[in-house]
N, C-alpha and C positions, 0 to 999 in steps of 0.2 A: 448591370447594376440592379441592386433589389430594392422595389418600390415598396411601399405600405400599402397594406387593402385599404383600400375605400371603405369598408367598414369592418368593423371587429368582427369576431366570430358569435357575441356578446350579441350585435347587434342584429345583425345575420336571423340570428333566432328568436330577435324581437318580431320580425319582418316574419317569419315564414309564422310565427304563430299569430298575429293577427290576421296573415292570411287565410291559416288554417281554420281560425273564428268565424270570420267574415264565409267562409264557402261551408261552415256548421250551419249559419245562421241562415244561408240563404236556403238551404235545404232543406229545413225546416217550414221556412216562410214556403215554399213550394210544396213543402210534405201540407202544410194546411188547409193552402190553397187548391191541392187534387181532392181531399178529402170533404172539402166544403163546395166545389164547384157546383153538383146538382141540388144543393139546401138551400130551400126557400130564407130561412132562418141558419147563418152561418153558427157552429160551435165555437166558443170561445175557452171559457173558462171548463178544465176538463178536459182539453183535448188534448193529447200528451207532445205535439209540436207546440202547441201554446204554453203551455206551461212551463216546457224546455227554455224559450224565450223568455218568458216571464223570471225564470232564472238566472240566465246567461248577463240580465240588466242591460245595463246603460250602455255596453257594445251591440246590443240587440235597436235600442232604441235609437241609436247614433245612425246604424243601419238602415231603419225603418224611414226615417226622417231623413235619412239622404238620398231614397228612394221617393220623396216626396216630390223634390226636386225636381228626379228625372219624370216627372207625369204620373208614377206609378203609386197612386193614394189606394190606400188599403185601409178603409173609413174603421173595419171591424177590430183594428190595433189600438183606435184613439184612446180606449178601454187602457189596454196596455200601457202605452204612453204613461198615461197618469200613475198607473203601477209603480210602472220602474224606476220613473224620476221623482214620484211625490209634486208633481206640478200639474197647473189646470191653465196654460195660458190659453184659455178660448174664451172669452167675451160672450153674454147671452144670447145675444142676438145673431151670433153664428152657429148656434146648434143644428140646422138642416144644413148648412153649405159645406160640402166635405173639401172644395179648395179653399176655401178663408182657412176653416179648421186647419187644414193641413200647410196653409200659411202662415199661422201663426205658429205652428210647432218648429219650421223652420226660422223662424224670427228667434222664437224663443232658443234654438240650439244655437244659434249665431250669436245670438248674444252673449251667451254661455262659454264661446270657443270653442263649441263641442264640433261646429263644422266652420268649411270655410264662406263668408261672405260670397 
């Protein structure tokens, strides 16, 4: 007897292209991160993985910010962030603490539905 797929062919290629985004994005964040390893002062604005990023948006920041999560605060994005989404949820009094900061951007994408609680 012949079953139905589990998912469409439709869907199928929703799934391999977020995945092929998400392993862009990550290579990128890695291409940055080899290029800025020995800088006292990392490059941000100008540097053609940043900029790619800066591009790609709100998949890039969904990324970044779920990376937060797992330990991995990449304080030099916070810049970013604010780019791509047009938001500042940091409070004054959090500008030197790069886990508050990067707690509140996960508050903030939760709240949003951009990730899961």
């Amino acid at each position: 007897m012949d079953q139905a797929p589990c998912l469409t062919q439709e869907e199928i290629e929703k799934i391999k292209e977020r995945r092929l985004q998400e392993f862009k994005i990550r290579c990128l964040l890695r291409q940055w991160e080899k290029d800025n390893l020995q800088l006292t002062v990392p490059v941000t604005n100008g540097h053609p993985a940043y900029e790619e990023l800066l591009d790609i948006g709100m998949p890039a920041a969904i990324l970044i910010i779920s990376d937060f999560r797992r330990g991995k605060v990449r304080n030099h994005f916070f810049s970013a962030l604010r780019r791509i989404t047009n938001a500042n949820p940091i409070p004054l009094w959090h500008h030197t603490d790069d886990e508050s900061i990067a707690g509140n951007w996960i508050r903030w994408a939760i709240d949003r539905k951009l990730i899961q609680p």
